[in-house]
DRENPA-3360 file (N, C-alpha, C; in nm, 2 decimals, always signed):
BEGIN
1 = XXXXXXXX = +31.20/+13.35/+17.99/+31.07/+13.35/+17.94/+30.99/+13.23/+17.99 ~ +30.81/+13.22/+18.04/+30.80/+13.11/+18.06/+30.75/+13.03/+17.98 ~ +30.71/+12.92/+18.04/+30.63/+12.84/+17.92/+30.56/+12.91/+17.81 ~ +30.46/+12.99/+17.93/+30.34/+13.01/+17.85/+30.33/+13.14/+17.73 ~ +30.45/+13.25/+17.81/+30.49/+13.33/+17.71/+30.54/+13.25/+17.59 ~ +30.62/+13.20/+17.56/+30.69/+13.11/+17.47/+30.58/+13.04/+17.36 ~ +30.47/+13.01/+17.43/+30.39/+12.90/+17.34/+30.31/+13.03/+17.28 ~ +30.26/+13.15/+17.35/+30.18/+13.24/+17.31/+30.27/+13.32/+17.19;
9 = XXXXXXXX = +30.38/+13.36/+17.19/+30.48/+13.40/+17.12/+30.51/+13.34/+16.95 ~ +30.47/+13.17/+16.99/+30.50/+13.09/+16.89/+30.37/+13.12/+16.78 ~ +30.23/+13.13/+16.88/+30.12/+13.14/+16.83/+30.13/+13.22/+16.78 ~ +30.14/+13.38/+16.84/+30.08/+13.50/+16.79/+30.19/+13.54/+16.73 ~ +30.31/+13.53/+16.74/+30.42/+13.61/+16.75/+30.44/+13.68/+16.55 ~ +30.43/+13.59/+16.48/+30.44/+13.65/+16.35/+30.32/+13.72/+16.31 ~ +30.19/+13.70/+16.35/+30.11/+13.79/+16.36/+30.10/+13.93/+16.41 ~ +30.16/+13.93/+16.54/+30.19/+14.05/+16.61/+30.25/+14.14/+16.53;
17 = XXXXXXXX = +30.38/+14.11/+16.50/+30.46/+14.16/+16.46/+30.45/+14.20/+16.34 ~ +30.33/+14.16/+16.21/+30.29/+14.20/+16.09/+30.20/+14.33/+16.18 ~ +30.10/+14.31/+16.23/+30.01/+14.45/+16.33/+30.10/+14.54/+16.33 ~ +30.21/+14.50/+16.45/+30.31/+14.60/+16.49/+30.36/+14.73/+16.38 ~ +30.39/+14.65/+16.26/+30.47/+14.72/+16.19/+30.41/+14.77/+16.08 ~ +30.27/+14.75/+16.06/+30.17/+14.80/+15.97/+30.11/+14.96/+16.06 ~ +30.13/+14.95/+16.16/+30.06/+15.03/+16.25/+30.11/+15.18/+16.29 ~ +30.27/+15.08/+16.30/+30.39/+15.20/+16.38/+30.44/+15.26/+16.21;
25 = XXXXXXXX = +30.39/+15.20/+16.10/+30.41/+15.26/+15.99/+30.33/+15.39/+15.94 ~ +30.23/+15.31/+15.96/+30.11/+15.42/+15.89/+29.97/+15.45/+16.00 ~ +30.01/+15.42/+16.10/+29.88/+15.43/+16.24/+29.74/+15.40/+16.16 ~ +29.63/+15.52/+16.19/+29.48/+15.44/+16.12/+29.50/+15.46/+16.00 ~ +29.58/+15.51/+15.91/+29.59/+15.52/+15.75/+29.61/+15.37/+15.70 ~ +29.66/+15.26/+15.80/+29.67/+15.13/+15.72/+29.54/+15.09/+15.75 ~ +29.42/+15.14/+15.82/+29.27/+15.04/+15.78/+29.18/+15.12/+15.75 ~ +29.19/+15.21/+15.65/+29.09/+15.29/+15.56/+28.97/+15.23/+15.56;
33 = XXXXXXXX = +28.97/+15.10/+15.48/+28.86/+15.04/+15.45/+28.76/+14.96/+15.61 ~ +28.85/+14.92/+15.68/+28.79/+14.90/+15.84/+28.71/+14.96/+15.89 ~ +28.77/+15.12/+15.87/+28.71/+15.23/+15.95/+28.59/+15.22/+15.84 ~ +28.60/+15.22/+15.74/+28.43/+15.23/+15.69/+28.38/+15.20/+15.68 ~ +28.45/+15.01/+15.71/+28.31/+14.92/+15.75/+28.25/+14.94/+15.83 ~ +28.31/+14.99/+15.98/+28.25/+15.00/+16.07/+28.13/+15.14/+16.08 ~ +28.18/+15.21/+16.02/+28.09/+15.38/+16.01/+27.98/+15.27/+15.89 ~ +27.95/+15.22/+15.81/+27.86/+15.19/+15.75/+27.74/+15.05/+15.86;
41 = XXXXXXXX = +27.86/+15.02/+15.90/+27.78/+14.90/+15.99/+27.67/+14.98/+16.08 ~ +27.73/+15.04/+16.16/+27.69/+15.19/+16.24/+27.61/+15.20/+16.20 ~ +27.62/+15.32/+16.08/+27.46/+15.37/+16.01/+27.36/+15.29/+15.96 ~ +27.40/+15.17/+15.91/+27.28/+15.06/+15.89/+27.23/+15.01/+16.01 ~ +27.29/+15.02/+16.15/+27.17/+14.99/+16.25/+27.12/+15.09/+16.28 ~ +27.15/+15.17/+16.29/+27.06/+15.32/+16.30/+26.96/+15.33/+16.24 ~ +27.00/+15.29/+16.11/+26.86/+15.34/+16.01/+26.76/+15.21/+15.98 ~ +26.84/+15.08/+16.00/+26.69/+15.01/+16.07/+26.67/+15.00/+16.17;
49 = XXXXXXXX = +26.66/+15.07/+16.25/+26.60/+15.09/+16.42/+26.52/+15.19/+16.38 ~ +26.48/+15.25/+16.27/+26.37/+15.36/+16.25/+26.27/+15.35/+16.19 ~ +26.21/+15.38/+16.23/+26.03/+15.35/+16.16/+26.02/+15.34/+16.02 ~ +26.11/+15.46/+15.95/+26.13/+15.45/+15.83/+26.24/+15.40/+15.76 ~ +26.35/+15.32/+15.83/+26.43/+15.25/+15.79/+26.44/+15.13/+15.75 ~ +26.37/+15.01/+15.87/+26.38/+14.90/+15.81/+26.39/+14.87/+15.72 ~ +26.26/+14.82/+15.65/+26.22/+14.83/+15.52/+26.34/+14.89/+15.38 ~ +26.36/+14.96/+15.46/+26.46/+15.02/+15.33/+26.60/+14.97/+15.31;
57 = XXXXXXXX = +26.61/+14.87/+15.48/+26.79/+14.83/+15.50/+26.76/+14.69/+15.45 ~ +26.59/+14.69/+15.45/+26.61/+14.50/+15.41/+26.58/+14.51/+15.27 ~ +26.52/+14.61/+15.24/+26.54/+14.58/+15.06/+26.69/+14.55/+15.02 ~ +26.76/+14.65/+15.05/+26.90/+14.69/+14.97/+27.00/+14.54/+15.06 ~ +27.01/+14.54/+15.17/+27.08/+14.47/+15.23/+27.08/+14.29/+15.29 ~ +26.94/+14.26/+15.31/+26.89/+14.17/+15.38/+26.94/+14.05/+15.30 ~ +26.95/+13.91/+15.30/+26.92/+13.82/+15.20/+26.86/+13.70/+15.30 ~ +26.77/+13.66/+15.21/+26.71/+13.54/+15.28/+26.73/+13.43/+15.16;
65 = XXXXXXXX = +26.69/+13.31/+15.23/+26.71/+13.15/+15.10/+26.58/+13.19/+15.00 ~ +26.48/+13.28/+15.06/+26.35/+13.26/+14.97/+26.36/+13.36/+14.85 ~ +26.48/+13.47/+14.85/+26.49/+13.55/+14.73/+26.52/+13.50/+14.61 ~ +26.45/+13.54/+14.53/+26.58/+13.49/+14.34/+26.69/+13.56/+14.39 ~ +26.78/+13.42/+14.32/+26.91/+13.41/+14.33/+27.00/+13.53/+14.29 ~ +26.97/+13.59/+14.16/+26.99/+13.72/+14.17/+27.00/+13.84/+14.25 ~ +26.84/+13.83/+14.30/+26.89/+13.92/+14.41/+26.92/+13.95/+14.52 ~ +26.95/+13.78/+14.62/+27.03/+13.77/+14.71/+27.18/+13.81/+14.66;
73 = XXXXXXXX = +27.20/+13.79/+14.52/+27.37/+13.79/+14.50/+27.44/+13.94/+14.49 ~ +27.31/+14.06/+14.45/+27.29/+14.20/+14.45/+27.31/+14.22/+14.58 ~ +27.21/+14.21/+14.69/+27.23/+14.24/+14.78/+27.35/+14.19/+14.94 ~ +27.44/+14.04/+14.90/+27.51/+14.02/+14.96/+27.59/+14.10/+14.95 ~ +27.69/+14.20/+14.82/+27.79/+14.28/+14.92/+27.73/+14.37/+15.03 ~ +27.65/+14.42/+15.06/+27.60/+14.51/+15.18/+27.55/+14.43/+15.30 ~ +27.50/+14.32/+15.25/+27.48/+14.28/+15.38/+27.58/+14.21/+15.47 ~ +27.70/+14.17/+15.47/+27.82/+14.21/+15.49/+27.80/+14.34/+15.63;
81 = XXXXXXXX = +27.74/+14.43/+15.58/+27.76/+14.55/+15.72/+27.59/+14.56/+15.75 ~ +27.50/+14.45/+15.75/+27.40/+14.47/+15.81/+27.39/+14.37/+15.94 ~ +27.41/+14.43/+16.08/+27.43/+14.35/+16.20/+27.27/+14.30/+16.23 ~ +27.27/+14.24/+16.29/+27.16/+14.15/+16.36/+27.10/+14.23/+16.44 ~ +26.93/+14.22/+16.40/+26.88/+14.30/+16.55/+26.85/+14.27/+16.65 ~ +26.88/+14.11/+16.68/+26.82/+14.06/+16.77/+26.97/+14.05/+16.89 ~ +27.08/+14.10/+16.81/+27.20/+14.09/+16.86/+27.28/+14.27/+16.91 ~ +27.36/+14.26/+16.99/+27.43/+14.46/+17.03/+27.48/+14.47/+16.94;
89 = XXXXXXXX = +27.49/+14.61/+16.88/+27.58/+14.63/+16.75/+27.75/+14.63/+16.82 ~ +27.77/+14.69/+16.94/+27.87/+14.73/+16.96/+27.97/+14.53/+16.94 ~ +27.95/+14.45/+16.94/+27.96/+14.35/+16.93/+28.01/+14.33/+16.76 ~ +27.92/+14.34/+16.71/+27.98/+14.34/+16.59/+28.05/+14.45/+16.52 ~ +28.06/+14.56/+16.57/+28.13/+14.68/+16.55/+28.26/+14.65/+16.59 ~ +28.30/+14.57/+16.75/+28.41/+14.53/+16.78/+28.49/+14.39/+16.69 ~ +28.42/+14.34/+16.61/+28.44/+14.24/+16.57/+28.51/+14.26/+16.40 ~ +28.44/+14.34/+16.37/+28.47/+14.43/+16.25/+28.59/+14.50/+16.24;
97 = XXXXXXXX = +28.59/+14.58/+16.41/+28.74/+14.65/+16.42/+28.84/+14.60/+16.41 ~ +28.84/+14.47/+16.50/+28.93/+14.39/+16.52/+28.99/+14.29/+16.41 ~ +28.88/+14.23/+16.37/+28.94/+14.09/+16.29/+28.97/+14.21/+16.13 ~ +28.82/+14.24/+16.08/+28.90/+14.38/+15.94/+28.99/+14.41/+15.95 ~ +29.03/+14.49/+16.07/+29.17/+14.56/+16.06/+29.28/+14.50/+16.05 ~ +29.28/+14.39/+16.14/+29.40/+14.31/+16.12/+29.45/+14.25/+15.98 ~ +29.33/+14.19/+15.94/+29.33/+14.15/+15.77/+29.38/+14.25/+15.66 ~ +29.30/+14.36/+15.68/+29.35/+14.48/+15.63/+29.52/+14.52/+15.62;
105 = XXXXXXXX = +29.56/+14.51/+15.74/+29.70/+14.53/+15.75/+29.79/+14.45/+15.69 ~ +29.73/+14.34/+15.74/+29.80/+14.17/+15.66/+29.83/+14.14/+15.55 ~ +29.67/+14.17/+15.48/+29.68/+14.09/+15.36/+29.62/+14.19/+15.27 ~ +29.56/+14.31/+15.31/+29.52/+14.45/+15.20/+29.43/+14.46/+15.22 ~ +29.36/+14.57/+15.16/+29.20/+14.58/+15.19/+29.13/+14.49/+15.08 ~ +29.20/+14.45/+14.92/+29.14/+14.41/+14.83/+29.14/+14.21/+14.90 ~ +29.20/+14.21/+14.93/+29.22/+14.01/+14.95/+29.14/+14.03/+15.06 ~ +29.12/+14.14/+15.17/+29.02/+14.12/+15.27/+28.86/+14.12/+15.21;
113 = XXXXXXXX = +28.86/+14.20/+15.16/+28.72/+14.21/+15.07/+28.68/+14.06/+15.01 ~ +28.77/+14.04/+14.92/+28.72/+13.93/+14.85/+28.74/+13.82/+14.95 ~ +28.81/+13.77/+15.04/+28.80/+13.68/+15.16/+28.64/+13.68/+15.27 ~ +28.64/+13.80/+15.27/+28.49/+13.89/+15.34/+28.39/+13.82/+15.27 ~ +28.39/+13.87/+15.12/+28.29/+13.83/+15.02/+28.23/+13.71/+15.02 ~ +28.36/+13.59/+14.99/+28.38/+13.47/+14.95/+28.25/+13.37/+15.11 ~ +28.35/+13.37/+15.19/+28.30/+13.36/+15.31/+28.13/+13.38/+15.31 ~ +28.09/+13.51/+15.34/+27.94/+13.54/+15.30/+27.89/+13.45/+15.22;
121 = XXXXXXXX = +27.91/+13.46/+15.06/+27.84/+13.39/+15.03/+27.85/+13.28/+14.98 ~ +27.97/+13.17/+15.05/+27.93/+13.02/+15.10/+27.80/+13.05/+15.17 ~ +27.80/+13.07/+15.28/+27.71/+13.08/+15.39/+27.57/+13.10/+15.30 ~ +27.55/+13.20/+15.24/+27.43/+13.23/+15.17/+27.39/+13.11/+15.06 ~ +27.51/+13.06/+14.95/+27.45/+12.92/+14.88/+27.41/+12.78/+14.94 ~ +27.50/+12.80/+15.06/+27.48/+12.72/+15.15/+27.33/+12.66/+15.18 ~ +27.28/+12.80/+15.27/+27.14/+12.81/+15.28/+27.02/+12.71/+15.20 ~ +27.06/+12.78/+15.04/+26.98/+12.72/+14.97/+27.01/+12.59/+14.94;
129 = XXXXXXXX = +27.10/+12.54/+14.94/+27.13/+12.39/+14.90/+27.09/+12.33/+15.05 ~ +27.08/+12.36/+15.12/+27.04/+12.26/+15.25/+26.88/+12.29/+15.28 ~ +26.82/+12.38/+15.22/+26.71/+12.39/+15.22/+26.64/+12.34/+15.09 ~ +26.70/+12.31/+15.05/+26.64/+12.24/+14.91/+26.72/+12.05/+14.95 ~ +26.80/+12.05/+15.02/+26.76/+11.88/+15.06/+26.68/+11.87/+15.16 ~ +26.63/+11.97/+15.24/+26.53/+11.88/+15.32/+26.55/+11.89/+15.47 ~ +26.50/+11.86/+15.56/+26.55/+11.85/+15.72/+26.61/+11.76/+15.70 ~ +26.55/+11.60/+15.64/+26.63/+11.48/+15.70/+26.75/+11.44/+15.58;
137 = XXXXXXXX = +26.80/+11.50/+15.54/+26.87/+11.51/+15.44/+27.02/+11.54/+15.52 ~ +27.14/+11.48/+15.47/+27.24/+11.54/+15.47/+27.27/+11.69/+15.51 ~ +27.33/+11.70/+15.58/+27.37/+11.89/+15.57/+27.25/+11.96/+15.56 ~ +27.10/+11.92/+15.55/+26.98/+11.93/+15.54/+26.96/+12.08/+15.65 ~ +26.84/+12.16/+15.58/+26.79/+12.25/+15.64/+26.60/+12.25/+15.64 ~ +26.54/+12.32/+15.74/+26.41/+12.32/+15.73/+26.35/+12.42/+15.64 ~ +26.22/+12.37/+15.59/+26.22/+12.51/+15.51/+26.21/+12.65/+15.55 ~ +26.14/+12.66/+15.70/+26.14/+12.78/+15.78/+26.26/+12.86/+15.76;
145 = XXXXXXXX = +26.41/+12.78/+15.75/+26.51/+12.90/+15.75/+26.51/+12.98/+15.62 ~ +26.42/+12.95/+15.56/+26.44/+13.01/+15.41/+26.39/+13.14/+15.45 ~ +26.31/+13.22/+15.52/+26.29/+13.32/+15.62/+26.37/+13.37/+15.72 ~ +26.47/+13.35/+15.72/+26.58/+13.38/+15.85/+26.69/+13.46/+15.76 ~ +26.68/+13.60/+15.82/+26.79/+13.67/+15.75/+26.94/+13.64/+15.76 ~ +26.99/+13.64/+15.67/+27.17/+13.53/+15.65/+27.25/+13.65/+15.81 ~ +27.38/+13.56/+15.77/+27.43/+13.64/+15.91/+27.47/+13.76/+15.94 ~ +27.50/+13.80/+15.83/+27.57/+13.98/+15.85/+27.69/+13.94/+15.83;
153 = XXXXXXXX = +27.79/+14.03/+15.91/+27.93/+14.05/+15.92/+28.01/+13.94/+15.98 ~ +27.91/+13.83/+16.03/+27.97/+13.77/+16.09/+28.07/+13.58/+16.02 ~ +27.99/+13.57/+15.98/+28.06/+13.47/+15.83/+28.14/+13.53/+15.81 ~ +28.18/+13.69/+15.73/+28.28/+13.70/+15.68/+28.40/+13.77/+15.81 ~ +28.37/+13.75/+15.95/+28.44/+13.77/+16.05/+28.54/+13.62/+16.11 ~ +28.43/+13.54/+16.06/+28.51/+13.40/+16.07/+28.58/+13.37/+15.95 ~ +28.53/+13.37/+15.88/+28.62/+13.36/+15.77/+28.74/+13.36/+15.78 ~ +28.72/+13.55/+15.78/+28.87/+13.59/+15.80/+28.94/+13.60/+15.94;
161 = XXXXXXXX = +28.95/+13.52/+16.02/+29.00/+13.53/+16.10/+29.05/+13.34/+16.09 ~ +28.98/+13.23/+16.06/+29.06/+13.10/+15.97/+29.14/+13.15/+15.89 ~ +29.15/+13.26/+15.82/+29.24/+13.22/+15.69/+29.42/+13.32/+15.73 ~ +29.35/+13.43/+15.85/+29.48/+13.47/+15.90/+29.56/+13.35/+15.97 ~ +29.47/+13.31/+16.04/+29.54/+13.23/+16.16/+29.60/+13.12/+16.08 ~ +29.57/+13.07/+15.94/+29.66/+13.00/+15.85/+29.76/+13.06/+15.79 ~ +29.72/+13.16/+15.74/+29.80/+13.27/+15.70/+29.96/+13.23/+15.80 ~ +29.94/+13.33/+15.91/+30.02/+13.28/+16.01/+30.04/+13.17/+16.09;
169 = XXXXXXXX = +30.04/+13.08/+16.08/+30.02/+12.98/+16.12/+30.02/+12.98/+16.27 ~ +29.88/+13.00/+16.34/+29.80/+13.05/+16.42/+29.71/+12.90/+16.42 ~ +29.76/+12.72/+16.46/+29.72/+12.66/+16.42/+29.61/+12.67/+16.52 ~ +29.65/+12.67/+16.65/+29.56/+12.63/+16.77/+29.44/+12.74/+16.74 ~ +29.46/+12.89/+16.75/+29.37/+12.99/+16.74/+29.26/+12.90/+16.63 ~ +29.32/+12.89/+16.50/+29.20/+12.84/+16.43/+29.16/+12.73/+16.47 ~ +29.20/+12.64/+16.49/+29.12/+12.52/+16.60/+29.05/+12.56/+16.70 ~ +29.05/+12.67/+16.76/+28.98/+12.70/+16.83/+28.82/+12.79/+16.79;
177 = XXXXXXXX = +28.87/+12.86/+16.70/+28.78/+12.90/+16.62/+28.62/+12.83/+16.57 ~ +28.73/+12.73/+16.50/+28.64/+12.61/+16.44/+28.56/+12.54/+16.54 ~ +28.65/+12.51/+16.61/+28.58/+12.43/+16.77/+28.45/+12.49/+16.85 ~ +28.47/+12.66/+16.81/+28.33/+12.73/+16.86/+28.24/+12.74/+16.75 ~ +28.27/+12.72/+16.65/+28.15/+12.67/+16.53/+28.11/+12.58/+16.56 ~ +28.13/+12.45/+16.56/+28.10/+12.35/+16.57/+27.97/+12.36/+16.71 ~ +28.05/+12.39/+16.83/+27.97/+12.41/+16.94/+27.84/+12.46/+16.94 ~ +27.89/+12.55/+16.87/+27.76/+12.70/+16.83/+27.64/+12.58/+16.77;
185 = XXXXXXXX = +27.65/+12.51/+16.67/+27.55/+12.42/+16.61/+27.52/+12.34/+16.68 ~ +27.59/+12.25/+16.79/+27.53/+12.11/+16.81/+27.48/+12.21/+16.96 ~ +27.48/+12.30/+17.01/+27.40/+12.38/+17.09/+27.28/+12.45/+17.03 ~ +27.25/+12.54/+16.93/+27.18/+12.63/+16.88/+27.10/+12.56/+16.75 ~ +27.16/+12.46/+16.70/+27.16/+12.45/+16.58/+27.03/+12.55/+16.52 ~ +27.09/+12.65/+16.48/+27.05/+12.76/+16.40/+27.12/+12.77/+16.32 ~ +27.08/+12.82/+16.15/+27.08/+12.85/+16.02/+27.24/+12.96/+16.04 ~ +27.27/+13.05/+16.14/+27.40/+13.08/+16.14/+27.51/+13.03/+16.16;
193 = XXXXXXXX = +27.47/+12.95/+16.28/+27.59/+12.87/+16.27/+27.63/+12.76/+16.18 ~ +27.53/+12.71/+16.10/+27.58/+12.62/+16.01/+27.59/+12.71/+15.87 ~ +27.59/+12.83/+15.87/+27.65/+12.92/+15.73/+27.79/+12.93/+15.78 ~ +27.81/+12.94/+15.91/+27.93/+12.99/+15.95/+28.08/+12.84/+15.91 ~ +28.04/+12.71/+15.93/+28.05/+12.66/+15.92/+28.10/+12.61/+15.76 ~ +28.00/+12.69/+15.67/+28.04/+12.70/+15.52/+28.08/+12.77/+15.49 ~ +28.12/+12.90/+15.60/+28.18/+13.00/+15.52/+28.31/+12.94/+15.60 ~ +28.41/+12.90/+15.69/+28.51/+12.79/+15.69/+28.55/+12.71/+15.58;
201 = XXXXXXXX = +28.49/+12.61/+15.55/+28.50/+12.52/+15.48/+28.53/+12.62/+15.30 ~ +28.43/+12.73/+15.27/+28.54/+12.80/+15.17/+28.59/+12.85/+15.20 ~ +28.69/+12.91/+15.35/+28.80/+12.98/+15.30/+28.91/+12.86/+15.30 ~ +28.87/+12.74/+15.38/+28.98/+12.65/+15.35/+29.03/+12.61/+15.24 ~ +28.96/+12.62/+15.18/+28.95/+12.61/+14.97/+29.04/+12.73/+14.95 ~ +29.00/+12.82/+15.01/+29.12/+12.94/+14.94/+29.27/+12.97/+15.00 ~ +29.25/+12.85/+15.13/+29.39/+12.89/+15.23/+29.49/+12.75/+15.08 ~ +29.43/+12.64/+15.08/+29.45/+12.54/+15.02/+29.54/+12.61/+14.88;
209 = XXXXXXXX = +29.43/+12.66/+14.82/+29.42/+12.75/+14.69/+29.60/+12.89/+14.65 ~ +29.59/+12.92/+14.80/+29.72/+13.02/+14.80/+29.81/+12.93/+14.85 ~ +29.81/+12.82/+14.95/+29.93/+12.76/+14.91/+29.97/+12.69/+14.80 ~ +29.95/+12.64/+14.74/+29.96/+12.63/+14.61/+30.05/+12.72/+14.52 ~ +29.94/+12.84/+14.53/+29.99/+12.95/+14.41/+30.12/+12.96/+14.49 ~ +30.18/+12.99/+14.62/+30.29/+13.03/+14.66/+30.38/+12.95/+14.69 ~ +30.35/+12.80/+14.66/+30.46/+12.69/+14.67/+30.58/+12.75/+14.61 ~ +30.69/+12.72/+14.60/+30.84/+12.77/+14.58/+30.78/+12.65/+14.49;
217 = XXXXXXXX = +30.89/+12.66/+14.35/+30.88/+12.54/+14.20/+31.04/+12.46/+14.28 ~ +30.98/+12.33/+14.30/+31.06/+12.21/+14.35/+31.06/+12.22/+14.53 ~ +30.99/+12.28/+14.59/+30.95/+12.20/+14.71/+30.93/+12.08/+14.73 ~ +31.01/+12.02/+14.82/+30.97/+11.86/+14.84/+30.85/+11.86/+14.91 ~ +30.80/+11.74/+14.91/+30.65/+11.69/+14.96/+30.64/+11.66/+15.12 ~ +30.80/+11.68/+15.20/+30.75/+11.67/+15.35/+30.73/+11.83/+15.40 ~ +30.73/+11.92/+15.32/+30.64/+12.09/+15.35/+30.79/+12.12/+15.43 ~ +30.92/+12.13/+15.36/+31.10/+12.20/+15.43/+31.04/+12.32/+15.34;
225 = XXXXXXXX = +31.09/+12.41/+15.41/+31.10/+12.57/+15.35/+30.94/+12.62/+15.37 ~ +30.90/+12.60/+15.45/+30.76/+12.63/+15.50/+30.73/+12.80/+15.55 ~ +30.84/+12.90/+15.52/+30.82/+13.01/+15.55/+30.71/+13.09/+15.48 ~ +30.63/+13.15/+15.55/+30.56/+13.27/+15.52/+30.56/+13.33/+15.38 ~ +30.48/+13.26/+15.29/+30.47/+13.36/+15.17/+30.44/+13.50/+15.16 ~ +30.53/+13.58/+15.11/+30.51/+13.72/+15.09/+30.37/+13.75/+15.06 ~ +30.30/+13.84/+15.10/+30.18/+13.90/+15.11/+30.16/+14.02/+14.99 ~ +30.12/+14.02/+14.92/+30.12/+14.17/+14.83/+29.97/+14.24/+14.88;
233 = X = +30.02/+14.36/+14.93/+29.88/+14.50/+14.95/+29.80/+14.49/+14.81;
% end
């Protein structure tokens, strides 16, 4: 085997093999919930690319910093599946497929959801807290992004794709991840990439959070017995 199989094997290899056998078990029956992210993602660009849709996808779906808090918090589970229109859907349709399903298989559709969730709305409290210190502020935002619709699917695509790659300890992938966040801002610095960047920083609170809960009672402190906490669907 060569190097580079070997190092890729190290990476992916316990991830693979959760896919593998989620898949050759139950084929598309293990990502029910994927498949209908993606068919909802779908029909929400459809229906705001219509004269009479917009409007109707940004009531129910949209959240900006300038809504009551309330009902940005109503409308963040759906916006979740409302893609960007300045962006291809097929893009975030592939992204949905991919990183959802995987999670799905991994860790269930309910811990994907609420990882999904969580993610999102860092990114969305986010918003307001950096637009309420100011441009020249710390972590600061301008007030214009308080008009900038939050990201869609895409926070909770990073999200969960840091918290597998911890999950499995997938160190480099997530380093690399992060490493394209980071880029994304000190290039773009736009209002997504720095949600994206808080929707990171909470799931690391929740990667933190499950090791913990799944420490073995009397692990020593140099991290011996570091295997893979069992996963419950």
């Amino acid at each position: 085997m060569s190097t580079l199989a070997r190092l890729a094997r190290a990476e992916w290899g316990p991830l693979y093999a959760a896919v593998r056998a989620g898949l050759v078990e139950r084929g598309w029956r293990a990502i029910p919930m994927t498949v209908a992210a993606v068919c909802l993602t779908a029909l929400t660009q459809y229906v705001q690319n219509q004269p009479w849709g917009y409007q109707f996808v940004q009531n129910i779906g949209a959240v900006r910093a300038e809504d009551p808090l309330w009902l940005a918090l109503l409308r963040t589970p759906l916006s979740l599946f409302v893609p960007a229109l300045d962006l291809p859907v097929w893009g975030a349709l592939a992204q949905i497929l991919l990183v959802f399903g995987i999670a799905e298989i991994c860790l269930g559709k309910w811990r994907t959801l609420v990882i999904a969730y969580v993610a999102t709305l860092a990114g969305t409290l986010y918003a307001r807290v950096g637009i309420a210190l100011g441009p020249h502020g710390f972590l600061g935002l301008p007030a214009s992004d308080s008009l900038v619709v939050d990201t869609g699917p895409s926070a909770a695509v990073v999200g969960l794709a840091v918290f597998l790659c911890w999950r499995y300890r997938a160190y480099v992938t997530a380093g690399v991840v992060v490493a394209a966040m980071v880029v994304e801002v000190l290039l773009k610095e736009n209002l997504a990439g720095r949600e994206h960047l808080a929707a990171i920083a909470a799931v690391m609170v929740l990667c933190g959070i499950s090791e913990l809960r799944h420490r073995p009672p009397g692990r020593d402190r140099t991290g011996s017995g570091s295997g893979l906490p069992p996963i419950q669907s």
